[in-house]
PQR file of N, CA, C, O and H, with PARSE charges and radii, in Angstrom:
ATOM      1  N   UNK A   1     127.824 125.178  85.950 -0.4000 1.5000
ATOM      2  CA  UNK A   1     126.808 124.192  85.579 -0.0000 2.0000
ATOM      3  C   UNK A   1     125.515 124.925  85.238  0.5500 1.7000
ATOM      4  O   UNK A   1     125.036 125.771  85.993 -0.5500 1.4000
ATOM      5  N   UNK A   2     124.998 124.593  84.145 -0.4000 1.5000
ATOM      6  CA  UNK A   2     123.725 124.967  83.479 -0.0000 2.0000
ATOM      7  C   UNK A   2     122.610 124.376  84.369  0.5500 1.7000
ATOM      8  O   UNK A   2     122.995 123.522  85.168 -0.5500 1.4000
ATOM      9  H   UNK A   2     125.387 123.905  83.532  0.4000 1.0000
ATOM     10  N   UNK A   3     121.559 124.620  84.371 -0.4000 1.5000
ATOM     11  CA  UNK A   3     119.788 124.475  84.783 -0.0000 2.0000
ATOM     12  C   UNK A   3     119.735 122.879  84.290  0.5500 1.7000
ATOM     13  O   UNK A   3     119.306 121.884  84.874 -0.5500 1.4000
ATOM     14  H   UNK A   3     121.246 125.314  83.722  0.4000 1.0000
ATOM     15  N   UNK A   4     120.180 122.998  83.332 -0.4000 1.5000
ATOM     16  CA  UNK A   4     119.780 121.763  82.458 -0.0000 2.0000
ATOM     17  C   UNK A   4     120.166 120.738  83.104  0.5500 1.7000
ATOM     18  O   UNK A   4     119.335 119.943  83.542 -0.5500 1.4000
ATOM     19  H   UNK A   4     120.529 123.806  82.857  0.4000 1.0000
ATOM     20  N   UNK A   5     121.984 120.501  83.351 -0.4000 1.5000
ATOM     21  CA  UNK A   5     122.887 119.598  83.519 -0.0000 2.0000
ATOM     22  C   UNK A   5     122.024 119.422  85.404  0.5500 1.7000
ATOM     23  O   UNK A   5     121.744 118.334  85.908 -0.5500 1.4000
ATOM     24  H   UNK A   5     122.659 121.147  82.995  0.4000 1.0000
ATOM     25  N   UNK A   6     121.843 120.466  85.915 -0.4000 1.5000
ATOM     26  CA  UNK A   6     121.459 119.857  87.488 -0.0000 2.0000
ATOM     27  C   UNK A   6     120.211 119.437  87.026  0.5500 1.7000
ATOM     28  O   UNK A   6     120.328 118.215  86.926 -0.5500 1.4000
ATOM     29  H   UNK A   6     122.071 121.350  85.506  0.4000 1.0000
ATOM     30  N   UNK A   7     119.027 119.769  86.672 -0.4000 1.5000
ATOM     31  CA  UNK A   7     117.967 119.409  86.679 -0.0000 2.0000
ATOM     32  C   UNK A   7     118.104 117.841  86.129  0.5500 1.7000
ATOM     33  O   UNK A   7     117.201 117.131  86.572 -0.5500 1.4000
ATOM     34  H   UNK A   7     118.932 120.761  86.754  0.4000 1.0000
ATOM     35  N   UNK A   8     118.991 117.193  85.308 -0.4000 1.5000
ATOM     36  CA  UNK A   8     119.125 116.007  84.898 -0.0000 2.0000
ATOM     37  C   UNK A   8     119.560 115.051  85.876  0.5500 1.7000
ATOM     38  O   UNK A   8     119.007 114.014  86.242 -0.5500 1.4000
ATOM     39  H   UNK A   8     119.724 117.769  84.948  0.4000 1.0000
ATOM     40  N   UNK A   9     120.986 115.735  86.354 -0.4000 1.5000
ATOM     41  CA  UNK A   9     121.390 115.268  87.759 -0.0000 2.0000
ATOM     42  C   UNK A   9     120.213 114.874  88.592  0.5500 1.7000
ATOM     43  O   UNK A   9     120.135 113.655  88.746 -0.5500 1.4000
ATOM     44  H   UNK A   9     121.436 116.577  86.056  0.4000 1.0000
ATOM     45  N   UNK A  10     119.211 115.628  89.211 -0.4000 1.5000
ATOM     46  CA  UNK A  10     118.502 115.315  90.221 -0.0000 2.0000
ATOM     47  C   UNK A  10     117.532 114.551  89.525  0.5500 1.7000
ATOM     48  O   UNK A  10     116.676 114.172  90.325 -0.5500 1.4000
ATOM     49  H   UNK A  10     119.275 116.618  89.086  0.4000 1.0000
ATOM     50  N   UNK A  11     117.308 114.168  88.371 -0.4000 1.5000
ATOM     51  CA  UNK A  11     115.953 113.414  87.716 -0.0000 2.0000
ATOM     52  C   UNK A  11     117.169 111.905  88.063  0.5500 1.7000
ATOM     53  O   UNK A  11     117.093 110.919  88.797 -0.5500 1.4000
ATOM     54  H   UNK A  11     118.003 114.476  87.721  0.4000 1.0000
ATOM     55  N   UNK A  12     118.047 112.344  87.247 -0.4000 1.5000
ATOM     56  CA  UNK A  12     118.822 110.499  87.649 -0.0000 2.0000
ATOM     57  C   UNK A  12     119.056 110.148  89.290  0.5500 1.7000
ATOM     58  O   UNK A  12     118.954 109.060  89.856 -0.5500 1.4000
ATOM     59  H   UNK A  12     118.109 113.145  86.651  0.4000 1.0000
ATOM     60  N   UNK A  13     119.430 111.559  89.876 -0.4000 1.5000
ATOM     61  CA  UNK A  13     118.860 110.364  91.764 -0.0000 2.0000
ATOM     62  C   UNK A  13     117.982 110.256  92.026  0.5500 1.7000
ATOM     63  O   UNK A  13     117.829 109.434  92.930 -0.5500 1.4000
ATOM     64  H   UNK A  13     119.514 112.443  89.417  0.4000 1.0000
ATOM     65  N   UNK A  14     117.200 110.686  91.698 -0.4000 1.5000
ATOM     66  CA  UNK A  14     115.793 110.350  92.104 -0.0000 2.0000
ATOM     67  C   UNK A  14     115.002 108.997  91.669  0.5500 1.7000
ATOM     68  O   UNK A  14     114.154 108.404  92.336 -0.5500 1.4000
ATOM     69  H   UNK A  14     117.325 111.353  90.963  0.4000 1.0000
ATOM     70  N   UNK A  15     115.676 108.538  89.912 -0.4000 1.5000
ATOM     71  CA  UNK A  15     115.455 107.741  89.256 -0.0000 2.0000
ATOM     72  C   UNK A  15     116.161 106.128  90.142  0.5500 1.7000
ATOM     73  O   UNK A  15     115.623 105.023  90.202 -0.5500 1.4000
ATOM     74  H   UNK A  15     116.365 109.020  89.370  0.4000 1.0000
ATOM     75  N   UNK A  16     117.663 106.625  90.791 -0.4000 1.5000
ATOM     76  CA  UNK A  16     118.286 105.657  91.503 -0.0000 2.0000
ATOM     77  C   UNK A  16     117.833 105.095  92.622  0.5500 1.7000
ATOM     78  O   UNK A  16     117.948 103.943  93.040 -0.5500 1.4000
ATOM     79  H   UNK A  16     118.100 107.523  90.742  0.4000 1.0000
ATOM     80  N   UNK A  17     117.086 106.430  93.245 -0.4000 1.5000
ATOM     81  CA  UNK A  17     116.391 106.005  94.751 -0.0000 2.0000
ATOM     82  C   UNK A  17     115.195 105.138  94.605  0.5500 1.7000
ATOM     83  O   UNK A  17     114.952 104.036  95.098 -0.5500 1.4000
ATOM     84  H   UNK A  17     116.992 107.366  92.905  0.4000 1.0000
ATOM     85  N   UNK A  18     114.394 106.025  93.677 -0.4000 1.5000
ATOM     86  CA  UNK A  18     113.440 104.764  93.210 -0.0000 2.0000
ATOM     87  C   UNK A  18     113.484 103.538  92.829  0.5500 1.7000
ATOM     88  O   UNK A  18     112.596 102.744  93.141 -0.5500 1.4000
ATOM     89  H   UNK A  18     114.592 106.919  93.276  0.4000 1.0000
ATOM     90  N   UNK A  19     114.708 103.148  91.969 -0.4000 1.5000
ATOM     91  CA  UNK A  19     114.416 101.503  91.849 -0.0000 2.0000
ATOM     92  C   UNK A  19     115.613 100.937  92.587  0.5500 1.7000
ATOM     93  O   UNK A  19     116.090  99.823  92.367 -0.5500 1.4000
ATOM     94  H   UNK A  19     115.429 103.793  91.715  0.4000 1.0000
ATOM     95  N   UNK A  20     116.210 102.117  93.802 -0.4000 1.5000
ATOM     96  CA  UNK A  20     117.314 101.141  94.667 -0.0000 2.0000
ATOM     97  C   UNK A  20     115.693 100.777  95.478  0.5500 1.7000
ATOM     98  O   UNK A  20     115.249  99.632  95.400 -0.5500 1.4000
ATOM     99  H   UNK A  20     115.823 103.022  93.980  0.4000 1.0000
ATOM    100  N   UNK A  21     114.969 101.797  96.179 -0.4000 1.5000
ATOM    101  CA  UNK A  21     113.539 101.025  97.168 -0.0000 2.0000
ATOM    102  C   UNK A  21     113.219 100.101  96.337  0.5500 1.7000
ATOM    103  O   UNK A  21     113.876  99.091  96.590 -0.5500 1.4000
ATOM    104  H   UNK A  21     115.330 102.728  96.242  0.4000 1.0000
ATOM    105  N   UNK A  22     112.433  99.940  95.352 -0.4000 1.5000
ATOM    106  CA  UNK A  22     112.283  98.928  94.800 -0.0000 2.0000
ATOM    107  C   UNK A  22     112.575  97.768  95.317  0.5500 1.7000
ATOM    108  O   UNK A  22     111.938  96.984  96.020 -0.5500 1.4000
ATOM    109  H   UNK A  22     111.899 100.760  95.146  0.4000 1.0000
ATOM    110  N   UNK A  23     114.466  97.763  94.519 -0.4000 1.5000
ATOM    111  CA  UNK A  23     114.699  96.289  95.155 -0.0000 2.0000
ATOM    112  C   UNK A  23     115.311  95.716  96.493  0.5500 1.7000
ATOM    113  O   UNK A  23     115.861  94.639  96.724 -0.5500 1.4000
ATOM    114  H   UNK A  23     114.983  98.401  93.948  0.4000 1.0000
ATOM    115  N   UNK A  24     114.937  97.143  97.543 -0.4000 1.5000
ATOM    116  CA  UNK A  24     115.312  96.537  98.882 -0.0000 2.0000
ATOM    117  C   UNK A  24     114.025  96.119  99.526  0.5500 1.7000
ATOM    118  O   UNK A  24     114.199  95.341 100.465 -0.5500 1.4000
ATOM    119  H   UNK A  24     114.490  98.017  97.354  0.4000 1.0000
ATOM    120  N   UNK A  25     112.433  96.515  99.198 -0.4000 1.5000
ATOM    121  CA  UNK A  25     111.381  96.077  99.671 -0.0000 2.0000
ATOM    122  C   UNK A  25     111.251  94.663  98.815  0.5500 1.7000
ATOM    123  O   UNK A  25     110.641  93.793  99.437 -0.5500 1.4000
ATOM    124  H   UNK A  25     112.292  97.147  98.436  0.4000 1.0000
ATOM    125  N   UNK A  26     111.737  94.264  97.441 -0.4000 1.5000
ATOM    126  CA  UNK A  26     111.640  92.626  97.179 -0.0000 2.0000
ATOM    127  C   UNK A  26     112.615  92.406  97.958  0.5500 1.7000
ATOM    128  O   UNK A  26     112.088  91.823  98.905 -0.5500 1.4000
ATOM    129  H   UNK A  26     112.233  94.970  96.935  0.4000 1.0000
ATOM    130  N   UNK A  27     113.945  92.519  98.216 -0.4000 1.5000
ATOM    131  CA  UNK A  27     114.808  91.823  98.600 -0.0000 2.0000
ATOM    132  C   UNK A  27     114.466  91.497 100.377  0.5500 1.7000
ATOM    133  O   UNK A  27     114.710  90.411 100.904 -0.5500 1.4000
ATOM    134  H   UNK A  27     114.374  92.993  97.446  0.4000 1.0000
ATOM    135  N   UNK A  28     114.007  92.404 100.930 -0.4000 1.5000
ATOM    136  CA  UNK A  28     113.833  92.432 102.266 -0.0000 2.0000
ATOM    137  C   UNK A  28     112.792  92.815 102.333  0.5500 1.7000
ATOM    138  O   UNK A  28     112.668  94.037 102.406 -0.5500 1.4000
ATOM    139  H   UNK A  28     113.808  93.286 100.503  0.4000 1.0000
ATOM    140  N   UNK A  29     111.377  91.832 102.340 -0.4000 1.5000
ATOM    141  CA  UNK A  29     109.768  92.020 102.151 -0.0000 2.0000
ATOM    142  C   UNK A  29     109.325  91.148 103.424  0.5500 1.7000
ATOM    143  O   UNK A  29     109.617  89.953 103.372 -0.5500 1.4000
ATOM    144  H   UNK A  29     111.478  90.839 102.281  0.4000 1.0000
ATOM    145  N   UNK A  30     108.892  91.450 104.156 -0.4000 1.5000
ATOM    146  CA  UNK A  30     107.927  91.044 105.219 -0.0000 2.0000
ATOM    147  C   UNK A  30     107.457  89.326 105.099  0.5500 1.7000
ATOM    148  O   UNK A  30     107.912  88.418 104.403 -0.5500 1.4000
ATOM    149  H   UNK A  30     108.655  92.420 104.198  0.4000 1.0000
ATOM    150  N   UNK A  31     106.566  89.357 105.911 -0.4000 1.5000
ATOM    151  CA  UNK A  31     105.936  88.011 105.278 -0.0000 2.0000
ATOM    152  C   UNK A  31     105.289  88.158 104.165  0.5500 1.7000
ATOM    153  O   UNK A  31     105.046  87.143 103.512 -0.5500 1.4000
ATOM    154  H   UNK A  31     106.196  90.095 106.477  0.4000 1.0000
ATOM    155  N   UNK A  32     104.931  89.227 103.766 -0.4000 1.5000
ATOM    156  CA  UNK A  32     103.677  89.382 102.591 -0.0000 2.0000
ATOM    157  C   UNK A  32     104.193  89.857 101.868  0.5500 1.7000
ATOM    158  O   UNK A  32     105.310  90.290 102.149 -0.5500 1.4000
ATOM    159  H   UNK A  32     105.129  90.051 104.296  0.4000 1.0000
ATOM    160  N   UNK A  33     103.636  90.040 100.494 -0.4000 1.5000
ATOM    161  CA  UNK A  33     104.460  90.196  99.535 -0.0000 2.0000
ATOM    162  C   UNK A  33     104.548  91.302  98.919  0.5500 1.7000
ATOM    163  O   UNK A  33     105.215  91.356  97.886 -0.5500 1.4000
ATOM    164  H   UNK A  33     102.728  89.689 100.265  0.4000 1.0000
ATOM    165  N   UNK A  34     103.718  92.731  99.556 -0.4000 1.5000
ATOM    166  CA  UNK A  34     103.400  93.732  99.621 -0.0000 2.0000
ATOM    167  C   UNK A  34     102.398  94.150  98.632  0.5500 1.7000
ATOM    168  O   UNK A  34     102.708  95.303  98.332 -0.5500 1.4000
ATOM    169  H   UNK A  34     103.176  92.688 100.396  0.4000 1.0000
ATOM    170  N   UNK A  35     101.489  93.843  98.058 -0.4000 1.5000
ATOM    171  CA  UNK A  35     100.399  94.042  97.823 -0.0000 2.0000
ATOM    172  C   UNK A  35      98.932  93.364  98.160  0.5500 1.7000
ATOM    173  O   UNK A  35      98.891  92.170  98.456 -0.5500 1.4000
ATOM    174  H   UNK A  35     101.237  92.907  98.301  0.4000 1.0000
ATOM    175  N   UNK A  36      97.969  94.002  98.117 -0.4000 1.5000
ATOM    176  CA  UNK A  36      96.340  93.740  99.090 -0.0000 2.0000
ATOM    177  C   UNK A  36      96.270  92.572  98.722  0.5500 1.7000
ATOM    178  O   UNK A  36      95.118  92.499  98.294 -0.5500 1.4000
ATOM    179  H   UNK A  36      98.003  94.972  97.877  0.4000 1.0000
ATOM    180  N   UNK A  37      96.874  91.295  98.560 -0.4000 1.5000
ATOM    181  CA  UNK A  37      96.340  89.879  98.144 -0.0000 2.0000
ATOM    182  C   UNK A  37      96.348  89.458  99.423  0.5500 1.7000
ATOM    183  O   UNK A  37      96.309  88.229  99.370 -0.5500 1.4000
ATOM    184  H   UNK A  37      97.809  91.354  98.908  0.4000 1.0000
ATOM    185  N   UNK A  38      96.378  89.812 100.529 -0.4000 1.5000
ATOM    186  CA  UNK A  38      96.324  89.221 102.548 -0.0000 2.0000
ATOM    187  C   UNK A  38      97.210  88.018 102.648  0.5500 1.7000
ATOM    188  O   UNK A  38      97.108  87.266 103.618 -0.5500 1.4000
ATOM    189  H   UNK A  38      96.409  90.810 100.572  0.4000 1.0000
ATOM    190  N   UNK A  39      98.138  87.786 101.619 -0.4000 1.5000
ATOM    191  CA  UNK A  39      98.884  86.127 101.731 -0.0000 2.0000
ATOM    192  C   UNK A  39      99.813  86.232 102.805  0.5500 1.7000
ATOM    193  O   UNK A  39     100.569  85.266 102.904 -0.5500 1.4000
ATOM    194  H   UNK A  39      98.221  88.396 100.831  0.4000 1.0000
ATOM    195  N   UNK A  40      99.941  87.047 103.547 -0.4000 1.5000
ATOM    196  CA  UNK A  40     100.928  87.030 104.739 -0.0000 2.0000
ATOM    197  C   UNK A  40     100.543  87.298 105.812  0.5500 1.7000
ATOM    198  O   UNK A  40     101.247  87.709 106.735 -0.5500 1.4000
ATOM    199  H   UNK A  40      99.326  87.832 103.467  0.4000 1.0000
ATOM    200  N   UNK A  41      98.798  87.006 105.849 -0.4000 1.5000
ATOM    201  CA  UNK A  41      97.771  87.446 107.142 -0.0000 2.0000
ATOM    202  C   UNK A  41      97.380  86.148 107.768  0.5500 1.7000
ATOM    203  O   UNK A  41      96.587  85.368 107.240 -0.5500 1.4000
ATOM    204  H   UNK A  41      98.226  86.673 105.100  0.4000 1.0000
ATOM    205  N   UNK A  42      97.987  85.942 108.952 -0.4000 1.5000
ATOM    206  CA  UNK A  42      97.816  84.903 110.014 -0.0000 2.0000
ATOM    207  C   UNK A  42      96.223  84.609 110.046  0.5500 1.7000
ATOM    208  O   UNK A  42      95.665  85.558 110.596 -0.5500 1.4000
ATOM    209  H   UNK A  42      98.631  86.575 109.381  0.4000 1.0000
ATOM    210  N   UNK A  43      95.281  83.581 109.628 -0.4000 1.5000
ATOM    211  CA  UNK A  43      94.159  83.323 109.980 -0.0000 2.0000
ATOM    212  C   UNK A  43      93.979  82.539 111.050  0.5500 1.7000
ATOM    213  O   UNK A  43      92.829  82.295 111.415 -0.5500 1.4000
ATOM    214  H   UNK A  43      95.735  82.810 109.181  0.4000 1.0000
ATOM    215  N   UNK A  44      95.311  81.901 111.877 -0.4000 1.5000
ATOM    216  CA  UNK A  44      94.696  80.516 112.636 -0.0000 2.0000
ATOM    217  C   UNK A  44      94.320  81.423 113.698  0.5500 1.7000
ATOM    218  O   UNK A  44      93.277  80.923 114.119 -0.5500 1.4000
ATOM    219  H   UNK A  44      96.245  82.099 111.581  0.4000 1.0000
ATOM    220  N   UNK A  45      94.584  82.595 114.466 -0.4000 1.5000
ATOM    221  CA  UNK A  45      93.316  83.162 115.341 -0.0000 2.0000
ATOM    222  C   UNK A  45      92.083  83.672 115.469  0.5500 1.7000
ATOM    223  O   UNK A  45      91.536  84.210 116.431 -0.5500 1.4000
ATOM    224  H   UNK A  45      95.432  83.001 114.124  0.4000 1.0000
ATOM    225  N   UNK A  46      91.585  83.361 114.014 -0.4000 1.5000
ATOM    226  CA  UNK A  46      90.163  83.614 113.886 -0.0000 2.0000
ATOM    227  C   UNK A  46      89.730  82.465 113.756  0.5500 1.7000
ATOM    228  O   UNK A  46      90.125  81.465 113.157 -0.5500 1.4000
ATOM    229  H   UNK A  46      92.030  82.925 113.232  0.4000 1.0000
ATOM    230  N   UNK A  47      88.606  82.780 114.571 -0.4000 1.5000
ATOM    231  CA  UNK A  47      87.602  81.506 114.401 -0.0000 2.0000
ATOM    232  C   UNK A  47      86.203  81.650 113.346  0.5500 1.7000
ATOM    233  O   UNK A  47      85.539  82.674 113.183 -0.5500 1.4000
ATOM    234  H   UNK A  47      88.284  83.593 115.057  0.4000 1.0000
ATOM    235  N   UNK A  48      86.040  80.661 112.869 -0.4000 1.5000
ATOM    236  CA  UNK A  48      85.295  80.684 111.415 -0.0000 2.0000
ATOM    237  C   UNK A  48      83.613  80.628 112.215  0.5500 1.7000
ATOM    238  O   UNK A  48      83.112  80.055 113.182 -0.5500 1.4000
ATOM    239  H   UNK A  48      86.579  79.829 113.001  0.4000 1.0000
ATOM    240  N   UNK A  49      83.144  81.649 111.084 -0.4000 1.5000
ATOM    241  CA  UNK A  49      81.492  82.034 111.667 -0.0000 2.0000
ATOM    242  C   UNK A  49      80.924  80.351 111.306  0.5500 1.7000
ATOM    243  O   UNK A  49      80.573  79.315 111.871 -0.5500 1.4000
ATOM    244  H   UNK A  49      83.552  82.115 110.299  0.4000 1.0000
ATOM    245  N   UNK A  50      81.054  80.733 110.443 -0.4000 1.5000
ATOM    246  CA  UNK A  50      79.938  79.465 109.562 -0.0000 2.0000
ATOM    247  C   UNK A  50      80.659  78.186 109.049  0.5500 1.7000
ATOM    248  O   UNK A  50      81.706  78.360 108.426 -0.5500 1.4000
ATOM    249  H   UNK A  50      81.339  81.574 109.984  0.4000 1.0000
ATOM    250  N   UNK A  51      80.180  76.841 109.257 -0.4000 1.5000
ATOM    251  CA  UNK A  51      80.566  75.693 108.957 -0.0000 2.0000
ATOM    252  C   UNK A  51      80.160  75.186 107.507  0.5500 1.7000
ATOM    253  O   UNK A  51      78.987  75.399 107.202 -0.5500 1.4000
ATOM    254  H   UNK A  51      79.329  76.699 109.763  0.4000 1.0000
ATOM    255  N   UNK A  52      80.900  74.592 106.639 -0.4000 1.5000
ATOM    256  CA  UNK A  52      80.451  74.314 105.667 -0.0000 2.0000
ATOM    257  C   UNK A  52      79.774  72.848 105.334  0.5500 1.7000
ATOM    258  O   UNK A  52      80.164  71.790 105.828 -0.5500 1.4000
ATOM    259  H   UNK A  52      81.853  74.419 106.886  0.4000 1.0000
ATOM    260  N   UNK A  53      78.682  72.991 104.399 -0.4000 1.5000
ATOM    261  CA  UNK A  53      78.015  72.354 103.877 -0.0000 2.0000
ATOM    262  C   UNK A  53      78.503  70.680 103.655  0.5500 1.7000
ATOM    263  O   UNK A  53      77.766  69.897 103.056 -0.5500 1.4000
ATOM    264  H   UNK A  53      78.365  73.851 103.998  0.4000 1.0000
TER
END
């Protein structure tokens, strides 16, 4: 085996591992949906400073 033929080899597992994580963090994602939008951050134990208007 040539430089070439492995170096391709390891670009395609690497390519596999990456979008197998991919779709095991959508498939099996937390409460949140994994990016900074906080939609899976429990607020009912904070209590609110300020009352509104």
């Amino acid at each position: 085996m040539n430089i070439q033929a492995i170096l391709i080899i390891v670009i395609f597992i690497a390519a596999v591992y990456y979008v197998g994580r991919i779709i095991y963090k959508s498939i099996f994602a937390q409460k949140s949906c994994g990016s900074n939008c906080k939609c899976g951050v429990d607020f009912t134990t904070i209590a609110p400073d300020k009352q509104s208007r």
